[in-house]
C-alpha positions in Angstrom: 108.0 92.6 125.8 107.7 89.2 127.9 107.7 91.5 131.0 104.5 93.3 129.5 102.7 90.5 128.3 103.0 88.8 131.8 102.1 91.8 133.4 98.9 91.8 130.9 98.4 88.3 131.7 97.9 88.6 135.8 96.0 92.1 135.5 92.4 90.5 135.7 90.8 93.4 133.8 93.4 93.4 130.8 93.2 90.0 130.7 89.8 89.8 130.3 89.0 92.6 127.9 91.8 91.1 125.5 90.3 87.6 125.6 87.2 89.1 124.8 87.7 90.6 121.6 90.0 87.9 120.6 88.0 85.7 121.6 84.7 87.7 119.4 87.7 86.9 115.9 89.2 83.3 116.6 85.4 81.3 118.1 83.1 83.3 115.6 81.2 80.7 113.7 83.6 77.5 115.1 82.1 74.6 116.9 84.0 73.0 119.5 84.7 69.4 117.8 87.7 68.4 120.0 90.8 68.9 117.5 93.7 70.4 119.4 94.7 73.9 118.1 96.1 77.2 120.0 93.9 78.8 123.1 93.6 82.9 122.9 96.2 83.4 124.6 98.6 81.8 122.6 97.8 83.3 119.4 98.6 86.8 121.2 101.5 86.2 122.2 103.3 84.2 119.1 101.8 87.4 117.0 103.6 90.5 119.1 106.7 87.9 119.3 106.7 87.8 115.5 106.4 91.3 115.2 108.9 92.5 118.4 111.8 90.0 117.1 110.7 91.0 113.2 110.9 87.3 112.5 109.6 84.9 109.9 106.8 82.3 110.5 109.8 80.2 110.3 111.8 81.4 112.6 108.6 82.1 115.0 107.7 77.8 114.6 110.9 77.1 115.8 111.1 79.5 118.8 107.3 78.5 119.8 108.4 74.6 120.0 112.5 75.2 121.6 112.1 78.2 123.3 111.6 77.3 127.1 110.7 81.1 128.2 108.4 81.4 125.6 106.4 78.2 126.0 106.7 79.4 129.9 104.5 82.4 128.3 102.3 81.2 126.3 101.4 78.1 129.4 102.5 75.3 126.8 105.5 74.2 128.7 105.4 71.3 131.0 107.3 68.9 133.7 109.6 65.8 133.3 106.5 63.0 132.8 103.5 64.7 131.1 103.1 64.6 127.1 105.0 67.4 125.0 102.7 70.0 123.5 104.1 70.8 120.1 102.8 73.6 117.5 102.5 72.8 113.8 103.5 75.8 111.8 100.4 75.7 109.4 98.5 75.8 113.1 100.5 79.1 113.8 100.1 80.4 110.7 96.7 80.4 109.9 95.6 81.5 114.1 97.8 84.7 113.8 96.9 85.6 110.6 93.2 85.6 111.8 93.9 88.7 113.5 92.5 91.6 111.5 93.1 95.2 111.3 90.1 96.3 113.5 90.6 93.5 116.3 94.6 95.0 116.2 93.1 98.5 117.2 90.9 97.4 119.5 94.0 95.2 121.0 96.6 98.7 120.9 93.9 101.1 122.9 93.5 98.0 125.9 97.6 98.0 125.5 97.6 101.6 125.3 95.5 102.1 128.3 97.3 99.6 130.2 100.8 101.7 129.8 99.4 105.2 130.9 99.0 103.0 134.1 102.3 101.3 134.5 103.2 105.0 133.2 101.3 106.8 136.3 99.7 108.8 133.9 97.0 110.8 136.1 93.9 109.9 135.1 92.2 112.9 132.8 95.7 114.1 132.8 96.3 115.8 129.6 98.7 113.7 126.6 101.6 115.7 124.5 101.5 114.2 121.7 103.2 114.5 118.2 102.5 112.8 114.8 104.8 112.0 112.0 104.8 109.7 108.8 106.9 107.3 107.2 106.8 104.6 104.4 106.7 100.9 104.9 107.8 99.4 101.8 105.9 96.6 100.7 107.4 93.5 99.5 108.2 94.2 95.6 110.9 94.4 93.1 111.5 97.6 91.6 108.9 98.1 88.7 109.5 98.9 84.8 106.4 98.4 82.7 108.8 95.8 80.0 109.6 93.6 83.6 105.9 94.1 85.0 104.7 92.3 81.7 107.0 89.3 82.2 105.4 89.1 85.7 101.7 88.9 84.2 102.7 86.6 81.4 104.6 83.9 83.1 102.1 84.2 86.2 99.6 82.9 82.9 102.2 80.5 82.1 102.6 79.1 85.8 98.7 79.3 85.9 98.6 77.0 82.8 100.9 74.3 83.4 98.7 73.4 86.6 95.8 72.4 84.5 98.5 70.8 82.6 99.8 69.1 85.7 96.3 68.2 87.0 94.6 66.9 83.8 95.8 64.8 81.0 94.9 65.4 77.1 95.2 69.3 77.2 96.8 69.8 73.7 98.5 72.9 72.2 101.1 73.9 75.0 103.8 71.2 73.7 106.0 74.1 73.8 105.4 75.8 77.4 108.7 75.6 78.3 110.2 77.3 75.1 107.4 80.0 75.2 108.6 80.8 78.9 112.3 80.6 77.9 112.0 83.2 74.6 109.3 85.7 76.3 111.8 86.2 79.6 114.8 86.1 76.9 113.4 89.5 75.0 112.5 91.0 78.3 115.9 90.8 79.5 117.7 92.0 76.1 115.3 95.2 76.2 116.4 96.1 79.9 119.8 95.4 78.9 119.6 98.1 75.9 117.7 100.7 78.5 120.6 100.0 81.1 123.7 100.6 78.5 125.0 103.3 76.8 126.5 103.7 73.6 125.7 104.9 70.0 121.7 104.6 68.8 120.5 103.5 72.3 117.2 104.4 71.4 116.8 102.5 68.4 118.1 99.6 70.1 115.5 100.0 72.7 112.9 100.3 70.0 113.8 97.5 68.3 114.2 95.6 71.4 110.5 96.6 72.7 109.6 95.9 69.1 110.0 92.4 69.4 108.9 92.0 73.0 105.8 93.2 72.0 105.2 90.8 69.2 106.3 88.1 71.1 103.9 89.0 74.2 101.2 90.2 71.8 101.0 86.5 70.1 101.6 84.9 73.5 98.0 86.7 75.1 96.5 85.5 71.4 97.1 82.2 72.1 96.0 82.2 75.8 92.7 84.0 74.4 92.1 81.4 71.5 93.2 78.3 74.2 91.1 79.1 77.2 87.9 77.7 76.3 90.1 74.3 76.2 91.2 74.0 79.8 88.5 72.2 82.1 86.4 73.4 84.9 86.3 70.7 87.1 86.2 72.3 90.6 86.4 75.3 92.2 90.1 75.3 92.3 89.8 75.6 88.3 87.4 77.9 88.0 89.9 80.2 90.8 92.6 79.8 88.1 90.5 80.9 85.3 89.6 84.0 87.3 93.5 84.4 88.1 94.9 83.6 84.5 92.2 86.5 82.9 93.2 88.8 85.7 96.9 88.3 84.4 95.9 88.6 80.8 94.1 91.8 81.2 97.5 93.3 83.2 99.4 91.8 80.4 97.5 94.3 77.7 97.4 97.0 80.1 101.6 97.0 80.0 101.7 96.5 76.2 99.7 99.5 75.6 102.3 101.3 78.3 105.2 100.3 76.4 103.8 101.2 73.3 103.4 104.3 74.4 106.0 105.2 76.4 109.0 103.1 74.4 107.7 103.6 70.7 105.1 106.8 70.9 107.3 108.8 73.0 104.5 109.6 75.0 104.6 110.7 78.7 102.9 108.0 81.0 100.6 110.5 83.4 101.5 108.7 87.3 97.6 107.5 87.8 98.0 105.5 84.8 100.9 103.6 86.4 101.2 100.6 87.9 104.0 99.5 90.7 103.5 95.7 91.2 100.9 93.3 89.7 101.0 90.9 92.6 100.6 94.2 95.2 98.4 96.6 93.7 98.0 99.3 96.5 101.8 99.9 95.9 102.5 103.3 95.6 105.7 105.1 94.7 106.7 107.5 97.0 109.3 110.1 96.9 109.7 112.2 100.4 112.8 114.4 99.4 114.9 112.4 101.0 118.7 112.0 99.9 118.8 108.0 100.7 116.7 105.9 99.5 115.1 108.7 97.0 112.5 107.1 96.4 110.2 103.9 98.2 108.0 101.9 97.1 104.8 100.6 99.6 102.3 102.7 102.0 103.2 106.2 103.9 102.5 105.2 107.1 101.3 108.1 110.0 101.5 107.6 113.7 100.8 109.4 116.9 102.7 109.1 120.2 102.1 110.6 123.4 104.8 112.0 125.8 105.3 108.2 126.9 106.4 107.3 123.4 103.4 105.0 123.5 101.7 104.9 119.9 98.1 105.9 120.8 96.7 106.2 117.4 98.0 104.9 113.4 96.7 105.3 109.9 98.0 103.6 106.7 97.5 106.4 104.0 95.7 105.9 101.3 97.5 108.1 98.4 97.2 111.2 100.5 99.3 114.1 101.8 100.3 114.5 105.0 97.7 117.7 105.5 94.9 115.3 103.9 94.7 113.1 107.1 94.6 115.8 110.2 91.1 116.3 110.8 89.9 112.7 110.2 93.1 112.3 112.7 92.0 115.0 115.3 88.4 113.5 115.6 89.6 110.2 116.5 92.0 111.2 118.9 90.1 114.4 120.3 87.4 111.9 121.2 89.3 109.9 123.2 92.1 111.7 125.1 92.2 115.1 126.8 95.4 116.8 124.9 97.4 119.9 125.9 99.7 120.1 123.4 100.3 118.7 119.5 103.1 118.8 117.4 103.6 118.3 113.5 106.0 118.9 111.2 105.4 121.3 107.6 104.1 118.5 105.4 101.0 119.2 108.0 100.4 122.4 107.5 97.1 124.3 106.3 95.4 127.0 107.6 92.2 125.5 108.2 93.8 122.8 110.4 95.4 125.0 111.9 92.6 126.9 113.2 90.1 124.3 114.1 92.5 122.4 115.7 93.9 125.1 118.1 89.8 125.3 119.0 90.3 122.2 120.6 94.0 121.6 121.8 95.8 124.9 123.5 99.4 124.3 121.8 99.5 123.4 118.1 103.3 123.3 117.1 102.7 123.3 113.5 105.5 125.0 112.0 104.5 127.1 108.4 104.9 125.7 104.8 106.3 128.7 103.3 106.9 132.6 104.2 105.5 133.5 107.4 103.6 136.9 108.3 105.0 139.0 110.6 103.1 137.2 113.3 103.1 134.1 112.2 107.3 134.7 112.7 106.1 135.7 116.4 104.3 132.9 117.2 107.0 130.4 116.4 109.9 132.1 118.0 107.6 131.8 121.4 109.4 130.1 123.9 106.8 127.9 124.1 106.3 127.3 120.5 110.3 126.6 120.4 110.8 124.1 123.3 107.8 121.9 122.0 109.0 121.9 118.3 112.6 120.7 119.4 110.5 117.6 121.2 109.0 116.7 117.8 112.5 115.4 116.9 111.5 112.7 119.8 109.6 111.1 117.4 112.3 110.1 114.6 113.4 107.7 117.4 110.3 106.3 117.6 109.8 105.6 113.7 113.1 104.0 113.7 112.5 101.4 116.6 109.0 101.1 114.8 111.8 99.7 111.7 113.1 97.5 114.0 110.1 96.2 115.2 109.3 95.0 111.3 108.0 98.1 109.8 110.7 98.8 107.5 109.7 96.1 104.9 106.1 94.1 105.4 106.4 90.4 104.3 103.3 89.2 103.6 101.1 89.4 100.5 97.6 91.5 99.9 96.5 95.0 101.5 94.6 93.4 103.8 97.3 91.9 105.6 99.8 94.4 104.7 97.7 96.6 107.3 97.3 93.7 109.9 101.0 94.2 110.2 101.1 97.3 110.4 99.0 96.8 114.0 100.7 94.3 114.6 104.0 96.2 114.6 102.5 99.0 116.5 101.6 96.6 119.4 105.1 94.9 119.5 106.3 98.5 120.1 104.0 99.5 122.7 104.2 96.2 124.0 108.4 96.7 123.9 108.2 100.3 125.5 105.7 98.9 128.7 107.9 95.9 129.6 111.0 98.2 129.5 109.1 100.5 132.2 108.2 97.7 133.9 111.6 95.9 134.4 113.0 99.5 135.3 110.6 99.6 138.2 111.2 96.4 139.4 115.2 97.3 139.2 114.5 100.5 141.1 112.1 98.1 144.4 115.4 95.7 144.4 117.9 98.9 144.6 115.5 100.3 146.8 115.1 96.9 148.9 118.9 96.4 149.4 119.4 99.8 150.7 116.6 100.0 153.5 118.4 96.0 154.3 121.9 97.7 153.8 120.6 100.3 156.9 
């Protein structure tokens, strides 16, 4: 990756287009008042580090201030005699993080573009490509509705105890602690009679839920009857009033859940359900696989080209695999010229099918289901047959993408979940380019020696 970002760096026109539209994120509405911080280039390169090494912000403070090729990189390493230039890590993280979804895409097609050329792609040569999905896993426990309750009421407890902390003469929570303490106590003895077997399990776990329920029932009373008593005193307050209603109204949503579901009996229809308070977009998803059965974050689709370069990526928004072709094909369709697409079944529908072949001249998109007699034909072409095995190309790429961080996203909200995910995708193509590149310079210094060796 240090081999492509270098490359990048002494390629005037790269160079330029990628200051540019950082430049359009990190300098929009700032005025230059002479505090140090982190130029453009910097900020680019600590964020593909992050996501090439799959590192922490931690781990990415220390490297940015000890490691010498690094700071070579990013132009912050100096000579014996002049002043040491070191990065605070609230500096990194809060320049990085400025990098939004769009500016990532607009970042992967200049990357993009730059490796069909260390590539030797012809230019208007036609791409292969082939498109798959997968699920990053956001960063989540495993949900029940009894623990997702504890999580909205001692988010109001933690939510309380600052106004506790911050002001003095709030009465009525003398007994925070004990609240806190009993609430988590009956959450754990109810997963502990769902866990276990035995005789009357399921009177246990009623009786268990019963007095959950009570106990978080009288809890949210008290927070209702109490708020009107904590002060208002700045913005910061009036955030945590926002936060601690939020919470309460999550905390009666999973009562009536586990009323439902514990003591009713009732069957909790899957739109009704909800996989993390703290992550909303989480979505459970179950892909037929044997290990892990089912995952818990984002199905995740990607396109890559016969360089295994990633030229286009969409985080899915609770649809099917079929449900994101066309919006897919016009994207891509309007960039590239393509000769030839592969998919796998989860693809399949006739109607992409057919307006797809309009445009592209080999769609390998095997049949969900029994084939006709010539749909049978058509995929037992040679053609059809060689390009389909190729598909396979693609697992490879998913599961360096994994290594590259997108096998579990660490940070909090959607918005940043999807940052990473572009991120991630850079780091890769970023990865895949500096590989060429050092393979090249390999073959001039094997080439080199011999024509000295003659």
């Amino acid at each position: 990756m240090i081999a492509a970002l270098k490359a990048i760096f002494v390629h005037s026109e790269y160079n330029s287009q990628i200051f540019r539209i950082i430049e359009g994120v990190l300098c929009k509405n700032k005025h230059f008042t002479g505090r140090k911080g982190m130029d453009i280039w910097m900020v680019f390169v600590l964020a593909q580090v992050r996501l090439c090494l799959n590192i922490s912000y931690e781990t990415l403070h220390n490297l940015a201030n000890n490691h010498y090729a690094l700071r070579f990189v990013m132009g912050i390493e100096r000579e014996f005699g002049f002043e040491r230039i070191e990065l605070e890590y609230q500096n990194i993280y809060d320049n990085v993080t400025l990098l939004d979804d769009q500016t990532v895409r607009q970042l992967n097609e200049i990357i993009v573009s730059f490796g069909h050329e260390v590539f030797k792609k012809k230019e208007g040569a036609a791409l292969r490509l082939k498109t798959d999905s997968f699920v990053v896993e956001g960063n989540v426990h495993f949900p029940t509705d009894y623990n997702l309750l504890w999580d909205c009421l001692r988010k109001c407890l933690d939510t309380v105890e600052k106004f506790l902390d911050k002001y003095e003469g709030i009465v009525g929570w003398r007994k925070i602690t004990n609240w806190r303490a009993e609430t988590k106590g009956l959450m754990r003895e109810l997963g502990k009679a769902s866990s276990s077997g035995g005789k009357n399990k399921e009177q246990r776990v009623k009786e268990s839920a019963r007095k959950y329920l009570v106990k978080a029932k009288m809890l949210v009373a008290k927070l209702i009857k109490e708020i009107p008593s904590l002060p208002v005193g700045d913005i910061g307050d009036l955030a945590a009033h926002y936060v601690l209603e939020e919470f309460m109204s999550l905390a009666n949503k999973h009562i009536d859940l586990i009323e439902r579901r514990v003591l009713n009996g009732e069957q909790i229809p899957h739109c009704e359900k909800m996989f993390s308070v703290f992550e909303q977009y989480t979505e459970m998803i179950k892909k037929g696989k044997l290990h892990p059965n089912v995952e818990l974050g984002k199905l995740f689709a990607i396109t890559t080209d016969q360089y295994d370069l990633i030229i286009d990526y969409q985080p899915m928004e609770e649809e099917k695999d079929r449900d994101i072709l066309l919006p897919l094909a016009d994207r891509v369709l309007d960039r590239y010229s393509v000769n030839s697409w592969s998919f796998d079944k989860g693809y399949w529908n006739k109607e992409n099918k057919d307006l797809l072949q309009l445009e592209v001249p080999n769609v390998i998109m095997p049949k969900l289901g029994k084939r006709t007699e010539k749909e049978t034909e058509e995929e037992h072409a040679p053609v059809f047959k060689k390009l389909k095995k190729k598909h396979s190309a693609i697992e490879s790429n998913i599961n360096e993408l994994e290594h590259r961080g997108l096998d579990r996203c660490p940070d909090k909200s959607y918005q940043h979940f999807k940052n990473y995910l572009g991120l991630g995708v850079c780091a890769y193509n970023l990865k895949k380019i500096g590989r060429a590149l050092m393979e090249q310079q390999r073959e001039l210094v094997k080439l080199k020696t011999l024509r000295q060796a003659a």
